[in-house]
C-alpha positions in Angstrom: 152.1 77.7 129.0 152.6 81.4 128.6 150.5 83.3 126.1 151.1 86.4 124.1 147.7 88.1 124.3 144.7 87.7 126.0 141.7 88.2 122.9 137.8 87.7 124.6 136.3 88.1 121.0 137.6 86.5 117.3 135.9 88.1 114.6 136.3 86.5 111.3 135.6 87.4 108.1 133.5 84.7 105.5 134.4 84.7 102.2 138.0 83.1 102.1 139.1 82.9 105.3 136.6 80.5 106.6 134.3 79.9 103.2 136.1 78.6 99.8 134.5 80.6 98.0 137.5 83.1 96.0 137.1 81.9 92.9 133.3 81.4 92.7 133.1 84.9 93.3 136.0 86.2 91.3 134.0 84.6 88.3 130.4 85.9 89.2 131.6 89.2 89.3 133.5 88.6 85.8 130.2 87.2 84.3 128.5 90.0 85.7 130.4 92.8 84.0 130.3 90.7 80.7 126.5 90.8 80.8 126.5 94.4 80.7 128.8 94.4 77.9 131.8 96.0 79.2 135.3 94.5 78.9 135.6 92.1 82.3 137.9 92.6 85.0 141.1 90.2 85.2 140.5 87.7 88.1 143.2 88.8 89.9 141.4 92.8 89.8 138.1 90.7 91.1 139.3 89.1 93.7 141.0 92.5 94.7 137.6 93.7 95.5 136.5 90.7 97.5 135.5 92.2 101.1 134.4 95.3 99.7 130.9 96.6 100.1 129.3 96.0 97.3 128.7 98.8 95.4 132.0 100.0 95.8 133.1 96.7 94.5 131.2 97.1 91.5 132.7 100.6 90.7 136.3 99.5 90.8 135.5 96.5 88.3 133.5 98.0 86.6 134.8 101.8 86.3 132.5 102.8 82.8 129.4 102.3 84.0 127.4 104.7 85.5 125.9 104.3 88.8 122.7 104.0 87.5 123.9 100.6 86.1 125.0 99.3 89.6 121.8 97.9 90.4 121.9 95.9 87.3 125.1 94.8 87.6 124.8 93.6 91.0 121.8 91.1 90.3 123.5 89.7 87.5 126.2 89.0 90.2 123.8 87.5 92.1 122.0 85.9 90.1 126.0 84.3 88.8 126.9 83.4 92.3 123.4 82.0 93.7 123.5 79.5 90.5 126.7 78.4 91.7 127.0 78.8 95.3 125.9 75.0 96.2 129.2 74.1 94.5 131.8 75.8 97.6 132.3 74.8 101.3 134.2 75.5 103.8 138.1 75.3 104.4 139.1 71.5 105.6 139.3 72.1 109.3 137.0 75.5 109.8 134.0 73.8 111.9 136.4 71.8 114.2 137.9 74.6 114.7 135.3 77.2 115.5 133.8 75.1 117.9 136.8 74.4 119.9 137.4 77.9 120.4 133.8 78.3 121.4 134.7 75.7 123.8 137.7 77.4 125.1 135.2 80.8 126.2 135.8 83.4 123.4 133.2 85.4 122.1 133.1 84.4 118.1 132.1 87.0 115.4 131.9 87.5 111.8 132.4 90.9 110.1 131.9 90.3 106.1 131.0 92.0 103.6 128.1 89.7 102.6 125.0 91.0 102.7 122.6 90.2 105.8 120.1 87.5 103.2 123.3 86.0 102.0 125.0 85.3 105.6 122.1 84.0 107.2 121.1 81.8 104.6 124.2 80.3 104.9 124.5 80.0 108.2 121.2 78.1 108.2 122.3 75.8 105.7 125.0 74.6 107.6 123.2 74.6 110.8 125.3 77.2 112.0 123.3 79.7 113.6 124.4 78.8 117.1 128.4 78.8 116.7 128.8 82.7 116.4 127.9 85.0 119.1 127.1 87.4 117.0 127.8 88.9 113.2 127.6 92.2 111.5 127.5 92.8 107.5 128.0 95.4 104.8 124.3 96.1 104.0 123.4 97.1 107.7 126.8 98.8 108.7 129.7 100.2 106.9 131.1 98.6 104.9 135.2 97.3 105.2 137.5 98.9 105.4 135.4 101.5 107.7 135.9 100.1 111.6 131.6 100.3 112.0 131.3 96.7 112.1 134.1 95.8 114.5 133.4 98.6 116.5 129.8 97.7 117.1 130.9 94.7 118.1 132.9 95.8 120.5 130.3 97.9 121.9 127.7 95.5 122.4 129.9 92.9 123.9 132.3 95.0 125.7 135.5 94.1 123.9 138.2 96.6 124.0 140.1 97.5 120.7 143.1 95.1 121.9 140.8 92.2 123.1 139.1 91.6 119.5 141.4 89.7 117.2 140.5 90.1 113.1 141.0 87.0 111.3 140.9 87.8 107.3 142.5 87.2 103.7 142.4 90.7 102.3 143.7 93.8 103.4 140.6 95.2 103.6 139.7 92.9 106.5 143.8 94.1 108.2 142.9 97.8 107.3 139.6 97.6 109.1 141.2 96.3 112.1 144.1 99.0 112.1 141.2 101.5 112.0 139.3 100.1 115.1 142.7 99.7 116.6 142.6 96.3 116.8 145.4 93.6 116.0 144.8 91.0 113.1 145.9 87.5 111.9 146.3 87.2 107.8 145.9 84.1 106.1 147.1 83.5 102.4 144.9 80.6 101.1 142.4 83.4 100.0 141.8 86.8 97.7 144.9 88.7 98.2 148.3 88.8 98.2 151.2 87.8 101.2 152.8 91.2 100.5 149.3 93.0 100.5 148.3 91.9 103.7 152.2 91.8 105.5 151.6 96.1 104.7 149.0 96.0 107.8 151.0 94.1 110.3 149.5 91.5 111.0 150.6 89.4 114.2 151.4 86.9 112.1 150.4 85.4 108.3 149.2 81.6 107.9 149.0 79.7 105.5 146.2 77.1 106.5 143.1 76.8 108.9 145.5 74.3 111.0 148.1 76.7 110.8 145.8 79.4 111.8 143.7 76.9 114.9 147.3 76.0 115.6 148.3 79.9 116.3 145.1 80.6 118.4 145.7 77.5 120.3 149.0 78.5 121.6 149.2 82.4 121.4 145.1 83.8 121.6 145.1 83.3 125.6 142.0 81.6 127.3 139.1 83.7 128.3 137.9 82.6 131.7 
């Protein structure tokens, strides 16, 4: 069988793409902006700024407040998603998945924009800690769509920009890819749009994890 590219590292992103968790935190960040007694964000402008660092997320959501109130608003975020987090899991198909790629020889990543605490304690309650190679997040690099995380990957691993395939649901996870010069896969079943993310050309856009499993099986290569 002939493939189309040759990838030695997948990096994905969490939150929607391999972790159901949209709409829990669409309606934390809602809930969070209420308690501070401004006018909430529609869930379509929260789940806009899923991906985003934090901070920055917060601003766009929650344009009135003044930095100062940032702080505030993200623990009542937290404090809204961490009562509800037990309730999400991840996308029929994801674990399956991961593993037989791991199996096949490619390097897996994740590049979110999670904080470190949050990442690690979920990748301890799943028993995951041993499936990625490695992972980066928005507290101790740049945040998306800055290339810092990807390209620190890269570096560490040596991955050229073409060998490291992004896997992500929002364009900020695409945009981050086209700025580390690397190419992309898009899936739909998470925060934004099919016409947002078809702007960044990605190599192709899925619609399912065995849509996207399917893809990597037949077009991401074999790493020796």
């Amino acid at each position: 069988m002939s493939h189309s590219h040759q990838f030695k590292m997948l990096a994905f992103d969490w939150d929607g793409t391999l972790f159901d968790s949209t709409a829990l935190i669409a309606l934390s960040i809602q809930d969070a902006v209420r308690d501070l007694g401004e006018d909430p964000p529609t869930l379509e402008e929260a789940r806009w700024v899923i991906g985003m660092e934090l901070n920055s997320a917060l601003a766009k959501v929650a344009p009135n407040l003044s930095p100062k109130a940032y702080a505030d608003l993200a623990n009542r975020y937290r404090y809204h998603y961490l009562r509800r987090q037990e309730d999400i899991v991840f996308f029929d198909g994801v674990i399956p998945m991961l593993q037989g790629l791991k199996e096949r020889g490619f390097l897996l990543a994740v590049a979110t924009g999670k904080s470190r605490r949050g990442l690690d304690h979920l990748l301890k309650c799943h028993d995951l800690q041993d499936l990625f190679h490695d992972s980066r997040t928005a507290d101790e690099t740049a945040g998306k769509p800055n290339p810092l995380m990807l390209e620190e990957l890269m570096q560490v691993w040596d991955v050229l920009p073409n060998q490291l395939l992004m896997i992500g649901d929002t364009s900020h996870d695409l945009q981050m890819a086209y700025n580390a010069n690397s190419p992309s896969l898009a899936v739909t079943y998470g925060a934004h749009a099919e016409q947002e993310l078809r702007a960044w050309n990605p190599l192709a856009v899925l619609d399912s994890i065995a849509d996207v499993d399917m893809w990597l099986s037949s077009q991401a290569g074999r790493v020796e």
